[in-house]
C-alpha positions in Angstrom: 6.0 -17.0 141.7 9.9 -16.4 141.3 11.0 -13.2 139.9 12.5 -13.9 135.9 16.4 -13.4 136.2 18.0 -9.9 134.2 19.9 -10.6 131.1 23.4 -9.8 131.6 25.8 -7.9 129.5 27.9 -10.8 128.6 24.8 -13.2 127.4 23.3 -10.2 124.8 27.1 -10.1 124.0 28.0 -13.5 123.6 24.3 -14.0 121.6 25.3 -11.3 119.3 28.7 -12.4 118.5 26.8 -16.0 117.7 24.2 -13.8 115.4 27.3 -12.4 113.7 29.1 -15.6 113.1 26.1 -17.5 111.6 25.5 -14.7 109.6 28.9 -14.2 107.9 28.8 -18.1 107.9 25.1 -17.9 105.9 26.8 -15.0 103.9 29.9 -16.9 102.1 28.3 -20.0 101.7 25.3 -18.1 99.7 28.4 -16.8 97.7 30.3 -19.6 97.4 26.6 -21.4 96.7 26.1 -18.5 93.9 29.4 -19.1 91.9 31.8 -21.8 93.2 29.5 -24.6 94.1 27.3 -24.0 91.2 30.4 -25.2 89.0 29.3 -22.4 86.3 31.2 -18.9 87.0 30.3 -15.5 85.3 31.7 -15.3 82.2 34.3 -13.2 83.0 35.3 -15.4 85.9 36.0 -18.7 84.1 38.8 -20.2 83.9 41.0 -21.7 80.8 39.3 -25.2 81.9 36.2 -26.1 83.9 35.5 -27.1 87.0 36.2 -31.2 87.8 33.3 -33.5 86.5 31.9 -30.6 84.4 30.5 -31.5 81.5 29.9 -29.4 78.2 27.8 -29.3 75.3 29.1 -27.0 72.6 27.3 -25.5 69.9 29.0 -21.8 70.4 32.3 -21.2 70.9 33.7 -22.2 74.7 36.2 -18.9 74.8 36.9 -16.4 72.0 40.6 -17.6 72.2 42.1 -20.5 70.7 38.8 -22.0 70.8 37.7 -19.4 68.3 40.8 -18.6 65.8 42.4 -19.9 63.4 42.3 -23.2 61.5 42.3 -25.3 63.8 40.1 -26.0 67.1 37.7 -23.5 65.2 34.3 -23.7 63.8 31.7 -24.3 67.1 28.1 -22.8 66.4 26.2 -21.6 63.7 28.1 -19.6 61.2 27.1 -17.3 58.5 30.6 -16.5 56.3 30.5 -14.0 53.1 33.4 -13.9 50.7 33.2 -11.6 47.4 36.6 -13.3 46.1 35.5 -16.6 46.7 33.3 -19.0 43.9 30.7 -19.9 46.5 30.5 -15.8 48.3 28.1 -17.4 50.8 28.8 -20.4 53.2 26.2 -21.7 55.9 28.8 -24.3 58.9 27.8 -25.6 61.8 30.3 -26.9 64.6 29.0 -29.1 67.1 30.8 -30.6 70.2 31.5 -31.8 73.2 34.0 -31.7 76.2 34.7 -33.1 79.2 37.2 -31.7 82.5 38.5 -34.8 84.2 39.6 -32.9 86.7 39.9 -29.1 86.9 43.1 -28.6 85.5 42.5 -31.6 82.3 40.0 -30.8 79.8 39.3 -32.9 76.8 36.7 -32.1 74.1 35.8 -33.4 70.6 34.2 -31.5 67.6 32.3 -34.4 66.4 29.7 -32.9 63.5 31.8 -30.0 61.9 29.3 -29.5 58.7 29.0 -27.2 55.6 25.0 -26.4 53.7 24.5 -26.4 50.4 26.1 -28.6 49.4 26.4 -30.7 52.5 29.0 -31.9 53.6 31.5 -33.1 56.8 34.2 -31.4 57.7 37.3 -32.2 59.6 36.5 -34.4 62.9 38.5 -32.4 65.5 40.1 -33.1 69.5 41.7 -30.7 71.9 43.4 -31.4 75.1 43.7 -28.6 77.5 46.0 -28.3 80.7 46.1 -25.7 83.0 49.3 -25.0 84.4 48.4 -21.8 86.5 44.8 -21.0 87.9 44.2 -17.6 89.5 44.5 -13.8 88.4 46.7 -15.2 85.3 45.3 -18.7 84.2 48.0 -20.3 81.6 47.4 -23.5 80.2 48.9 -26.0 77.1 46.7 -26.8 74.7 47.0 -29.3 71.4 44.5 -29.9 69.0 44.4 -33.4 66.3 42.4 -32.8 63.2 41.6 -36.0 61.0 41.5 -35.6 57.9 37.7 -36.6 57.3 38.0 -34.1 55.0 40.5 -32.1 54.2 44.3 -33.1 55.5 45.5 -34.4 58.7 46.7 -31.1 60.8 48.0 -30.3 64.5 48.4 -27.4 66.5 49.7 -25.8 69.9 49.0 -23.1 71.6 49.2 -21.3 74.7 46.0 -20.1 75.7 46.3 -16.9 78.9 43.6 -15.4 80.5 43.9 -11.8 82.6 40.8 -11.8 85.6 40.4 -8.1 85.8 38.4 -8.6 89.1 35.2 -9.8 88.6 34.0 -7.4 86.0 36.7 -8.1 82.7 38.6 -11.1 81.1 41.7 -10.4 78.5 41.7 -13.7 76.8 45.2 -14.3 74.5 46.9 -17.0 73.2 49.7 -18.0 71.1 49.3 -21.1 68.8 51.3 -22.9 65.8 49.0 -25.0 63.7 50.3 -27.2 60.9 48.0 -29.0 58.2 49.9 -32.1 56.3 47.8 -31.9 52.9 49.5 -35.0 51.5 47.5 -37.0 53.8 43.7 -36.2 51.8 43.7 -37.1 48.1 42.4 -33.7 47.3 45.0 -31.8 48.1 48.5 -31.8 47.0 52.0 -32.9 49.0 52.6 -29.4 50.4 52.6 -28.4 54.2 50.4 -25.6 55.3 52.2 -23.8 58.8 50.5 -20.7 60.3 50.5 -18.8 63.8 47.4 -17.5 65.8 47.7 -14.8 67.6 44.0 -14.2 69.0 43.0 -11.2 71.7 39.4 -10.4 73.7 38.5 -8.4 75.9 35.4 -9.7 77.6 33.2 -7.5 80.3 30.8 -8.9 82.9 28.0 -6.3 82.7 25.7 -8.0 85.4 26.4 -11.8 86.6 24.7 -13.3 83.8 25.4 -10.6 80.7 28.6 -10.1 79.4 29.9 -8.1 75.8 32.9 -7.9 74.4 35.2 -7.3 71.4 38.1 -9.1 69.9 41.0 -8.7 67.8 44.2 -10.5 67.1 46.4 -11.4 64.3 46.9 -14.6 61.9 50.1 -15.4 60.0 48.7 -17.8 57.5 50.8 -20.5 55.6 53.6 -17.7 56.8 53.2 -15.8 53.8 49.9 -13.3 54.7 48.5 -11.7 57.2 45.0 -11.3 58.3 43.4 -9.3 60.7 40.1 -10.5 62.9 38.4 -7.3 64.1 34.6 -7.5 65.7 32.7 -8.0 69.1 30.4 -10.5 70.8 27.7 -10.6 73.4 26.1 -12.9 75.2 24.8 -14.0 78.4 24.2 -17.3 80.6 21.0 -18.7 81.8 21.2 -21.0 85.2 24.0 -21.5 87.5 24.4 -25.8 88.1 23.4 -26.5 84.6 23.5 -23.4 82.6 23.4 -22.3 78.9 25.2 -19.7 77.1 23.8 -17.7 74.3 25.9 -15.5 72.3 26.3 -14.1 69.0 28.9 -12.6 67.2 30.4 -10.3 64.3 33.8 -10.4 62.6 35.4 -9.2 60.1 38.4 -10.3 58.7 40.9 -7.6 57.0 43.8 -8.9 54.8 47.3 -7.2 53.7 46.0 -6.8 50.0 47.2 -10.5 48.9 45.3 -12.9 46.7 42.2 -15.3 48.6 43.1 -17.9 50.9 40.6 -21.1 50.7 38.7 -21.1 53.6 38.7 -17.5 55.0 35.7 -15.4 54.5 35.6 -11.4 54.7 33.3 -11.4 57.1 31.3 -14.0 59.7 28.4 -14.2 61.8 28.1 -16.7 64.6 25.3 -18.1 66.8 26.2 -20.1 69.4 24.9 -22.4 72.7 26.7 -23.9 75.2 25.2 -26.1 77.8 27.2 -26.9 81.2 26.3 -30.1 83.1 27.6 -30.1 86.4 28.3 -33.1 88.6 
């Protein structure tokens, strides 16, 4: 019988540096797997659009930006709203919608069943286009919004939505918007214009990959004759990775400079929300 031949030095070396490579091979495809090829990021990781071929089911809010502010390209989920100056103090919404990224920097989406309880009734059909114009540590993007006036008056709006990736574990989300509502185009309403900035702020943290808090602020310039002042929090957390849901909830309070009631605006406001990503 022949005598089994010693390993070398250079074959354990060579098999280990093959070990190694497969490994760290194995190790940022599971990452990339966990996040990047599951086309739904953490929270705190998204972006201002999603992901190309990603579709989206909206009965939350999709950011606490311009997505959740103001007027306009407002009113996804559930919302409890409670106004002591107002006739009706208590006011039962829900925003449902959808949106689409045709690629990863052009996002499209649709509010197609903005309604109101007791009594019931439609709202204003909405659309928003999004573009991204920078991805990264900074994402910027342009965003308009069309409201038609199903119910109320035929308005527009653009912003400048800008999210701050504080590594992994925070996103500042801002924007900057100028929304106009053209009441002469709804019977109700009279001939006048209604023009108002947005200034909305959150700061969102990524407490484990799938739970994430936060708390928002900002400021609105409505009709350019009072201010009012968002100031509350949100958590919420997501559910799958491919196709994923987000639950969240949130409180806010809106404080005004002492002026007389604005239609529309509640004191404070209580949302529910669900959003479900469909990746490709």
């Amino acid at each position: 019988m022949s005598r089994s031949q010693p390993i070398s030095l250079s074959t354990i070396l060579a098999a280990l540096t093959l070990a190694g490579a497969l490994g760290a091979s194995s190790s940022a495809a599971a990452q990339s797997a966990r996040f990047r090829g599951a086309n739904v990021l953490p929270y705190a990781e998204r972006h201002t659009t999603m992901e190309r071929g990603t579709f989206r089911i909206d009965l939350g809010p999709p950011d606490h930006s311009l997505l959740d502010s103001g007027d306009l390209g407002n009113g996804y989920g559930l919302r409890y709203q409670h106004d002591d100056r107002a006739g009706v103090p208590n006011r039962l919404l829900l925003g449902v919608g959808v949106a689409y990224a045709f690629t990863s920097e052009f996002e499209l989406g649709l509010q197609l069943l903005p309604l109101r309880f007791d009594p019931s009734e439609y709202g204003d059909l909405e659309a928003y286009l999004r573009y991204s114009l920078v991805l990264g540590a900074v994402d910027v993007a342009l965003q308009g919004v069309l409201q038609m006036p199903t119910e109320h008056a035929l308005g527009l709006a653009f912003g400048v939505p800008i999210f701050l990736h504080l590594g992994d574990v925070a996103r500042l989300e801002l924007g900057l918007e100028l929304e106009l509502a053209l009441h002469g185009f709804h019977h109700t309403h009279s001939d006048d214009t209604w023009l108002s900035l947005d200034f909305p702020a959150a700061l969102a943290l990524q407490l484990t990959e799938f739970l994430y808090v936060g708390v928002r602020s900002g400021l609105q310039y409505l009709d350019l004759e009072r201010v009012v002042i968002p100031l509350g929090g949100f958590v919420g957390a997501t559910l799958g990775r491919g196709s994923a849901a987000d639950l969240s909830c949130g409180l806010t309070a809106f404080l005004p400079d002492g002026g007389g009631a604005v239609e529309q605006h509640a004191s404070w406001e209580l949302t529910f929300g669900l959003n479900l990503h469909i990746g490709r």
